[in-house]
C-alpha positions as CSV (number, residue, x, y, z in Angstrom):
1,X,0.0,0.0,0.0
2,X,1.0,3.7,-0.5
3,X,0.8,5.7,2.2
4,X,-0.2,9.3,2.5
5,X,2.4,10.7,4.6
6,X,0.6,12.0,7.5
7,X,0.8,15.5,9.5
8,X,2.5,14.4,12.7
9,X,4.5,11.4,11.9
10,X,6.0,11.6,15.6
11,X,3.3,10.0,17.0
12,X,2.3,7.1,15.4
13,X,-1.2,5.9,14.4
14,X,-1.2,3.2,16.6
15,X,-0.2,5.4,19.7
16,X,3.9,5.0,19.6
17,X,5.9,8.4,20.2
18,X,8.3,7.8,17.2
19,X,10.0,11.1,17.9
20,X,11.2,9.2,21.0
21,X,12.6,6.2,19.1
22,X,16.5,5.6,18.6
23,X,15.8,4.7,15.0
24,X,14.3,7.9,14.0
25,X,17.4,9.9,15.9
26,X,19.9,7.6,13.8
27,X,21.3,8.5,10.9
28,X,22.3,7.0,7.6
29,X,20.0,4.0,5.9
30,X,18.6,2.7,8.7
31,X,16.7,5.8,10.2
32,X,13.0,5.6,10.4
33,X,11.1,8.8,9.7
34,X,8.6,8.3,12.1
35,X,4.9,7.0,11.0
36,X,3.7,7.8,7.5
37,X,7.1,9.9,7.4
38,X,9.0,10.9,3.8
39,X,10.3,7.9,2.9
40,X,8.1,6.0,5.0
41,X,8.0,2.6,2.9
42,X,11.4,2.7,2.2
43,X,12.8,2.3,5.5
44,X,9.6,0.7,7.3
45,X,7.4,-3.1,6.3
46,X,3.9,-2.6,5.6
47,X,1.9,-1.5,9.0
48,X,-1.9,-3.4,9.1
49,X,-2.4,-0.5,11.7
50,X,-1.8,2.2,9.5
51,X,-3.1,0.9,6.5
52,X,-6.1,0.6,8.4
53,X,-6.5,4.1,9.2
54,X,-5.4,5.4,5.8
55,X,-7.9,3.4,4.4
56,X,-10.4,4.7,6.9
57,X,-9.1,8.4,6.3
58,X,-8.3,8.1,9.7
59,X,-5.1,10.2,11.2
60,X,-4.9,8.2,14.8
61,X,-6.7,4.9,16.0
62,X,-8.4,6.3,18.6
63,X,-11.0,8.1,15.7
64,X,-12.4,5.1,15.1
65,X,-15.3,4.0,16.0
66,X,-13.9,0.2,16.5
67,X,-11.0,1.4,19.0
68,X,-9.3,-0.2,19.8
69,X,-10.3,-3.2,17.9
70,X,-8.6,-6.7,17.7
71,X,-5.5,-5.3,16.2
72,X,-4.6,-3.8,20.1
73,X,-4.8,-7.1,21.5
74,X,-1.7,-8.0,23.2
75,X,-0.7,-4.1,23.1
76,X,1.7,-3.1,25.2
77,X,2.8,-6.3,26.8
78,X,6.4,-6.4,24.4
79,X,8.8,-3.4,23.2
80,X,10.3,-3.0,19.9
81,X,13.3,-0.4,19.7
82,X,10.9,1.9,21.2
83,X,9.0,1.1,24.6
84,X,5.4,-0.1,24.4
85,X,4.0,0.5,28.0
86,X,2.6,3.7,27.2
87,X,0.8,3.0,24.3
88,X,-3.1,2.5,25.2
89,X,-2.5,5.6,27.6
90,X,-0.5,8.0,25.2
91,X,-3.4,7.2,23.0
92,X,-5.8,8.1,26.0
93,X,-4.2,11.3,26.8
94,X,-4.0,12.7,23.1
95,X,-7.9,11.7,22.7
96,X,-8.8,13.3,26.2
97,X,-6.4,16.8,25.9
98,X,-6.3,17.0,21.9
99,X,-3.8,16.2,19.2
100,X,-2.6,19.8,19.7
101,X,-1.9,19.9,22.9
102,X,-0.3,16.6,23.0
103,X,2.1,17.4,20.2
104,X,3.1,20.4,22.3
105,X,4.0,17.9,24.9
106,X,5.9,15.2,22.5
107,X,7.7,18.1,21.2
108,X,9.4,19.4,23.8
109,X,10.3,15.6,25.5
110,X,11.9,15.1,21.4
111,X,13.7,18.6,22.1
112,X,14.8,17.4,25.5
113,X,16.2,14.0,24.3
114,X,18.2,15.8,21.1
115,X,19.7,17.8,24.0
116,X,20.7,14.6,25.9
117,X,22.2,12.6,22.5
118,X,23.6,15.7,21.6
119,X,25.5,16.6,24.5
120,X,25.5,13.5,27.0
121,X,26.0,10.7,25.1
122,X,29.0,8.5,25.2
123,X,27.7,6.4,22.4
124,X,26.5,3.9,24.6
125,X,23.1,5.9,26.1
126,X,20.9,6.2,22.8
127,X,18.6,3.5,24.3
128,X,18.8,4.5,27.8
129,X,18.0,8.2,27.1
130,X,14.7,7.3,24.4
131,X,13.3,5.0,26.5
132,X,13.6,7.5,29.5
133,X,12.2,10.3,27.4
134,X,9.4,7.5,26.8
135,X,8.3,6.3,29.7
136,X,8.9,9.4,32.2
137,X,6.5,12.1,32.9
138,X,7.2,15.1,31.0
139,X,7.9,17.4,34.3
140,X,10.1,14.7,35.6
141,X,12.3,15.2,31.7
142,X,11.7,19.4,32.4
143,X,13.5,18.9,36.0
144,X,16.0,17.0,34.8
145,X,16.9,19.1,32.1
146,X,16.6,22.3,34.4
147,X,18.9,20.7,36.8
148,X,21.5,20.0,34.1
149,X,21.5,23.3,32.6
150,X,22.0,24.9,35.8
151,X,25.0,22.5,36.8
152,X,26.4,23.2,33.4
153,X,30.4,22.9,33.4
154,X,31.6,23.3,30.1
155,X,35.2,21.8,32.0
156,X,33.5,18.4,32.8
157,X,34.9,15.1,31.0
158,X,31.9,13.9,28.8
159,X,31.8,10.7,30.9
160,X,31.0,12.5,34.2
161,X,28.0,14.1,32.7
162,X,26.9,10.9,31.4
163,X,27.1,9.6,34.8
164,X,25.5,12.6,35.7
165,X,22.8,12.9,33.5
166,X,22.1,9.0,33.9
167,X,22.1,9.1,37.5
168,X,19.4,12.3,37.3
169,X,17.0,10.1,34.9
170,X,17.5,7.0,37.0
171,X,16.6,8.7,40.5
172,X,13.4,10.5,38.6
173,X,12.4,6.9,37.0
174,X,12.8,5.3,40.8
175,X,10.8,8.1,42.4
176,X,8.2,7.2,40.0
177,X,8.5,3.5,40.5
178,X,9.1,3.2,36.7
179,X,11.3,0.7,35.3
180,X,13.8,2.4,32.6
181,X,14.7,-0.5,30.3
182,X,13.1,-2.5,27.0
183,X,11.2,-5.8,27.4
184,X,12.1,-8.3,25.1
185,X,9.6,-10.6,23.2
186,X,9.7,-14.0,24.8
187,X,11.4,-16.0,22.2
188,X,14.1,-13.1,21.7
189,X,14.5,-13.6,25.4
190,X,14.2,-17.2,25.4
191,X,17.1,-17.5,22.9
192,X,19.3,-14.9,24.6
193,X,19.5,-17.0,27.6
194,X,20.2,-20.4,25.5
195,X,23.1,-18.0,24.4
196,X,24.2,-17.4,27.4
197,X,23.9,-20.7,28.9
198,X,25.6,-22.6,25.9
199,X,28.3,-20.0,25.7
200,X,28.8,-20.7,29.5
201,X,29.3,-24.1,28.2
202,X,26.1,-25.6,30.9
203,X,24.0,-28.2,29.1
């Protein structure tokens, strides 16, 4: 199917923040453009989600009058390169304050995490710092920010303001009770630990 490349490809239609997702801050080939993005096709497989919608002239699932339908079963429950456990309530919260408003929102988290890549990255934290822009509240990313920006010193090794902006996102996540990390699918974990365990040479 050809897509239409949609208004606000940073937010998917199935309720993914793709302006948060490592693949659409990479560069080269494998860079996503978000949902319905230029170039859309060429980088992404065929979406059943977003054909869906297109073919319903639909810009986000949660228009529909079937939302969310079969295609949301199991939602949320595995993560991709991006983290799924916001999904059903990012979806929730664009319905309930408006596509407007919540693009405000994603917009300045996307800001804040080119920030963070940008200038706190070792080449190790791409993961770490999307799937904290993901999964914590937006005044928790503001805070942090604020408190790195005022502790600023343009002196500092990069790796102690990793460590510093890590340890600021970690102790935000854990005052939140939220878990910063990606779940695998349970075969790509099931193999992972045969890897291990054969490669510890255990039967």
């Amino acid at each position: 199917m050809m897509y239409t490349q949609r208004q606000y490809p940073l937010f998917s239609a199935c309720g993914l923040n793709c302006g948060l997702c490592p693949r659409f801050h990479t560069d080269g080939k494998s860079r996503c453009p978000g949902c319905a993005g230029a170039g859309f096709l060429e980088k992404h497989p065929t979406c059943g989600v977003l054909s869906c919608c297109q073919k319903r002239s639909l810009e986000v699932c949660f228009e529909c009058g079937d939302f969310p339908c079969a295609k949301y079963d199991g939602a949320g429950d595995t993560d991709s390169f991006i983290s799924h456990k916001n999904e059903m309530a990012d979806l929730a919260k664009a319905k309930a304050i408006g596509m407007a408003a919540y693009q405000s929102e994603l917009d300045e988290k996307v800001s804040a995490l080119q920030v963070l890549l940008a200038g706190y990255d070792d080449g190790r934290r791409k993961s770490f710092f999307c799937t904290a822009a993901q999964l914590l509240p937006l005044r928790d990313i503001q805070s942090v920010m604020l408190q790195l920006s005022e502790n600023a010193d343009a002196s500092a090794a990069l790796k102690d303001k990793v460590a510093n902006a890590v340890r600021l996102l970690q102790s935000a996540a854990d005052a939140s009770g939220i878990e910063i990390g990606l779940r695998k699918k349970q075969g790509a974990a099931k193999r992972a630990n045969t890897k291990e365990v054969n490669g510890n040479g255990q039967a």
